[in-house]
N, C-alpha and C positions, 0 to 999 in steps of 0.2 A: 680640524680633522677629528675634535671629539666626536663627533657622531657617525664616522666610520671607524674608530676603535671600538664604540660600543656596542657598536655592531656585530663586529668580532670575536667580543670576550662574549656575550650575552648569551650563547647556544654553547660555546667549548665544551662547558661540565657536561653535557649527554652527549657529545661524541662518542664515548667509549660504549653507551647501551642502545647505540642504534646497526642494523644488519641493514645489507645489501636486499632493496626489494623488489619483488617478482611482478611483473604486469602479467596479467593474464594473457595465456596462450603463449608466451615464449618470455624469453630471459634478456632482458635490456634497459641496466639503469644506469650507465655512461651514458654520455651525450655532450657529443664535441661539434660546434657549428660548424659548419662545411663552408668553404671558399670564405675564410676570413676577410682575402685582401679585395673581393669585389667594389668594395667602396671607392680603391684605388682606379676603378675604370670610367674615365668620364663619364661614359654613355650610362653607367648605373646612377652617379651622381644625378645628374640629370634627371634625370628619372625619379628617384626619389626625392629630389630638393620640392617639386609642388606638389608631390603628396603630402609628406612635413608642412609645408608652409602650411596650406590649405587647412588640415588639422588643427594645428596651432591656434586656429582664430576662431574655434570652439569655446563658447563661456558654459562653466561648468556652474551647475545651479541644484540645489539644496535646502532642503527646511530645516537641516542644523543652520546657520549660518556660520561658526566657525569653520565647519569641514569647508563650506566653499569659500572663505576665505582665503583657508591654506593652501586648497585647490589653487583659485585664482591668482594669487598674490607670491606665497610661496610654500610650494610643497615640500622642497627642503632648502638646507642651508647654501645650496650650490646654484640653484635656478629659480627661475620664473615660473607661472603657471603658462605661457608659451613654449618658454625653452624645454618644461616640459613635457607637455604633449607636442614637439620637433623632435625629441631626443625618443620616445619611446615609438614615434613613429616609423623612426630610422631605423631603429632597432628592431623594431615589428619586420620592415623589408628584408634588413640585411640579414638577420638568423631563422626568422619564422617564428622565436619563441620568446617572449619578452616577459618577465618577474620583475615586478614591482612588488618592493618589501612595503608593509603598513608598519610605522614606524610608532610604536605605543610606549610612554612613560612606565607602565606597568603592564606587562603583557598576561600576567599571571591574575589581575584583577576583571581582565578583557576592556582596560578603559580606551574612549575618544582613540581617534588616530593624532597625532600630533603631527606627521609627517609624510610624504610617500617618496619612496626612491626608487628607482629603475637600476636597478642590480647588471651593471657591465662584466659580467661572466666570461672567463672565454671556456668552461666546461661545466656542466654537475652532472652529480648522481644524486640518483631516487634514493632514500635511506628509508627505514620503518625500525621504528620505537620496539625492541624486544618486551618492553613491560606494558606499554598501552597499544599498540600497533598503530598509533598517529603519523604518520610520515609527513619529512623530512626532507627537504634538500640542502645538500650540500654543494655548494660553488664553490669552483677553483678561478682566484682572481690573478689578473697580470701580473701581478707581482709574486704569484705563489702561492698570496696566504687564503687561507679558507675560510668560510661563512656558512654557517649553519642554520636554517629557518624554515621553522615549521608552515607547512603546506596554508594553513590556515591563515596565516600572515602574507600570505604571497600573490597577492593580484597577478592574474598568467592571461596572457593573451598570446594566442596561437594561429599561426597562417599555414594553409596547405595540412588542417589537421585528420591523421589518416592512421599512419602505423602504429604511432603511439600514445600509451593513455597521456602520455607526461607534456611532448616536445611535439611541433609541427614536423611537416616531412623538412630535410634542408632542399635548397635550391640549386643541388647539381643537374638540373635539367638545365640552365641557363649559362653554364659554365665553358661547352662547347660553344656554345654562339658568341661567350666574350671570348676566347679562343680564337674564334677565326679573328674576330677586329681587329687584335692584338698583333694576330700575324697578319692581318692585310694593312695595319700598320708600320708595321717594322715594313713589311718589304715596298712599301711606298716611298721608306727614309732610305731604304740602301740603294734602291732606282735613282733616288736626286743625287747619293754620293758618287755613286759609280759610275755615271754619266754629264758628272760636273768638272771632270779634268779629261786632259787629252792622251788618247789611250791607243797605243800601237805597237809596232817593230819596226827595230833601225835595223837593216838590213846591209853590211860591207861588203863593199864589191873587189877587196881585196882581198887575196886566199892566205889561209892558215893564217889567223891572226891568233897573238898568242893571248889567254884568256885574261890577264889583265888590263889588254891592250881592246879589247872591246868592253870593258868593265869600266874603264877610263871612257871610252867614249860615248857608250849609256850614258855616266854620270856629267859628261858637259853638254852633251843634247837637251838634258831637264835641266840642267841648271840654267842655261842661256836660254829654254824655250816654252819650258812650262812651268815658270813663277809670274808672281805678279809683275814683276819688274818688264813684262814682254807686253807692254801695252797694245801693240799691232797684232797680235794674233799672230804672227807668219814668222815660219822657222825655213833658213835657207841652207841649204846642203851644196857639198861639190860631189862632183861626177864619183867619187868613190861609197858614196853614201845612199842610201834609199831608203823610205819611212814610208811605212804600209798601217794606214788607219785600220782600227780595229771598231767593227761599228758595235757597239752596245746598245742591245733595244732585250732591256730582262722582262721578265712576263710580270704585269702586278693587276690586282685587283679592279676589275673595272666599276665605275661610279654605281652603277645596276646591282650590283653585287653588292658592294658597300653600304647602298642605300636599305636595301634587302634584311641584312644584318642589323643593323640598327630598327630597323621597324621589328625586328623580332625582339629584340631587347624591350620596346616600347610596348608592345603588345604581351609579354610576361607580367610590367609592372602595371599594365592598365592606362598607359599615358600616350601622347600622341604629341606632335611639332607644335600642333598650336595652344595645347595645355603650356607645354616648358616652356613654350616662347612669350604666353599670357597675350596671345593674338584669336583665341576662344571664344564665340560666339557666345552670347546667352544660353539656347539650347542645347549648346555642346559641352559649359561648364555646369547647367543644371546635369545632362546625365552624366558627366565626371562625377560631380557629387552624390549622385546616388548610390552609385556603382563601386566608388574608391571612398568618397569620404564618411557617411553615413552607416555603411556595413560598422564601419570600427569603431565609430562611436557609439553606436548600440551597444557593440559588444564589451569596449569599457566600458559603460554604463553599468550593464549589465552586471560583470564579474567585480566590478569595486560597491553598486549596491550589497552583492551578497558576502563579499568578505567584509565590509565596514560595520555593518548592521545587522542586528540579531532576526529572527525570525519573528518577531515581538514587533519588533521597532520598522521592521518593512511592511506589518499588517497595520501598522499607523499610518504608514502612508509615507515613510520617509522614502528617499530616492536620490541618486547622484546619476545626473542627467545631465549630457555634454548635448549643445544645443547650437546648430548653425545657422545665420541668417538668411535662408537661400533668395530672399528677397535682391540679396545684394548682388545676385548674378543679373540681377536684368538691366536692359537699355534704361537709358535715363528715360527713353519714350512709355516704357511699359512700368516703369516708377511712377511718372505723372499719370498715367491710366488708374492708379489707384487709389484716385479720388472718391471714383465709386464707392470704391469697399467703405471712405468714412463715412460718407453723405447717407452708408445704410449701419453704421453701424458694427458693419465687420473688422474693421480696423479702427483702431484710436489716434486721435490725430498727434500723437509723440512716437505713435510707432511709425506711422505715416513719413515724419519728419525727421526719423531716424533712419529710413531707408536711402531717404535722400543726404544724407549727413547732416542733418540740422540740429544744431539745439534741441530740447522738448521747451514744451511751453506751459507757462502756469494755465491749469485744468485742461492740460491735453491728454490727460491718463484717462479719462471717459468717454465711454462710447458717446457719440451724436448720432442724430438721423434727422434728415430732412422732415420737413413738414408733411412734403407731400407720399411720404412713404410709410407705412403701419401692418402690424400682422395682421394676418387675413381676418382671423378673426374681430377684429378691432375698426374693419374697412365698414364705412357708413350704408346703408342700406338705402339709395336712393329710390328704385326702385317702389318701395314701400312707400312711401312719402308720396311718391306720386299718385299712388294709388287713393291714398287718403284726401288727397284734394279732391280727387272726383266725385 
């Protein structure tokens, strides 16, 4: 846990000279996520478990090769470079606004990142530096204690970004439709309970009974007729006695309705039966990834190129660039279709045999091309030839 104390202490000393700061056009730098416990809703699990997964299998690549190292291998002392792009993906669903701290031996020097963490927050505020006006966030974490870390440090990725310059919108649009589930949940469990014992009136056909005296006889009706011990189902009365069934039919949600609600859950996070169930088509997991998995790895890309690397070092050409195979969505039939591509040179036969799971092979990192194939310009001119014999 040294490297979340250091965390810690590393900002304290300018607590005291930073102010509460203004976004333009109104006044809002709290920010507390909306619907903490949605995660607790199966239907939301689900739903994010194959955006997470899917993410995760992004390899992040680099002309530092330490940064993608640490990317890959371990970006901090607690995960994997999977668990971490799982972990900020969920976090990207579940609040909209995800801070990754860049984690530097000397921040004051601006050297190498040494580490990335995705900052588990459950609130911050926007702060601004009274003596340089660099802002500042500050996080309030589960336990209380607070974190201080300049904007500069803080890889932000944002969903549903609109009101504010800082945080996405949250996701109280979605919070009605887990609402109804919940309650066409519950009242599915109270239908099985309330209609899984035998429910009536014992009616005595003898007058003025005194009120113990049908208290007493309630209580030996259930005892002798509705426990387990009444293996026959059949309860028998004498002529003083009468039991009047009570039919219970309560109203609950019908499957039409149920299925309804759920697809409105699926269609907020972008996913569908046969994504979660990985019963997905080729064509249907190629535009899954366009749609859900590629937007976001752009936009990490994006925002960890421009906090990692100076404006210097990004006109060298440096880049952090998360990268999916979409090769791997296809049928095995449309894998071996891409022979072509070696026999012209568009593919190298390790990439070839990489789509297929295979090994690579000594000298398969070079393009081939068939013999009988050449650029235009290089195609023989028979033609001419013929002309000359004549």
């Amino acid at each position: 846990m040294n490297l979340f104390k250091s965390l810690l202490n590393r900002f304290k000393s300018i607590k005291r000279s930073l102010a509460e700061w203004r976004e333009f056009g109104r006044y809002r730098s709290i920010f507390v996520p909306f619907g903490t416990d949605m995660y607790k809703a199966d239907v939301v699990r689900m739903c994010i478990r194959p955006l997470a997964a899917h993410t995760s299998k992004a390899n992040p690549v680099c002309k530092d090769h330490k940064i993608e190292r640490i990317l890959r291998y371990r970006p901090n002392p607690f995960m994997n470079g999977m668990e971490f792009l799982s972990k900020i993906r969920t976090m990207y669903e579940l609040t909209n606004t995800v801070f990754i701290m860049i984690y530097r031996e000397d921040p004051k020097t601006g050297t190498k990142p040494t580490g990335f963490y995705p900052i588990p927050y459950q609130s911050f505020k926007a702060l601004e530096s009274a003596a340089t006006g660099e802002l500042y966030i500050q996080f309030t974490m589960a336990s209380g204690k607070e974190l201080i870390v300049p904007w500069a440090d803080l890889i932000v990725l944002r969903k549903d970004y609109n009101s504010s310059d800082i945080a996405g919108d949250d996701n109280s649009p979605i919070l009605s439709t887990l609402e109804l589930i919940e309650t066409s949940n519950q009242g599915i469990s109270n239908a099985i309970k309330s209609t899984a014992n035998l429910r009536g009136i014992i009616k005595s056909k003898q007058s003025m009974l005194a009120p113990e005296d049908l208290t007493a006889m309630k209580d030996n009706f259930v005892k002798d007729y509705m426990t387990v011990s009444n293996e026959g189902g059949v309860a028998a009365l004498d002529a003083t006695m009468e039991f009047q069934a009570l039919d219970m039919k309560p109203t609950i949600t019908n499957w039409a309705q149920m299925k309804e609600f759920r697809e409105n859950c699926f269609r907020y996070f972008g996913v569908n039966d046969d994504i979660i169930m990985s019963t997905q088509k080729p064509e249907q997991m190629q535009a899954f990834y366009e749609s859900q998995i590629e937007p976001f790895l752009i936009d990490l890309s994006l925002e960890m190129t421009g906090k990692v690397f100076t404006e210097r070092e990004i006109s060298h050409g440096n880049r952090i660039i998360f990268e999916a195979n979409t090769i791997q969505f296809m049928s095995t039939q449309e894998k071996l279709s891409l022979q072509n591509m070696v026999d012209r040179g568009a593919l190298t036969p390790n990439e070839w045999r990489a789509a297929l799971n295979l090994h690579p092979i000594e000298g398969g990192d070079k393009p081939i091309r068939r013999l009988d194939t050449a650029p235009v310009n290089e195609v023989k001119d028979d033609t001419k030839e013929d002309d000359k014999d004549e």
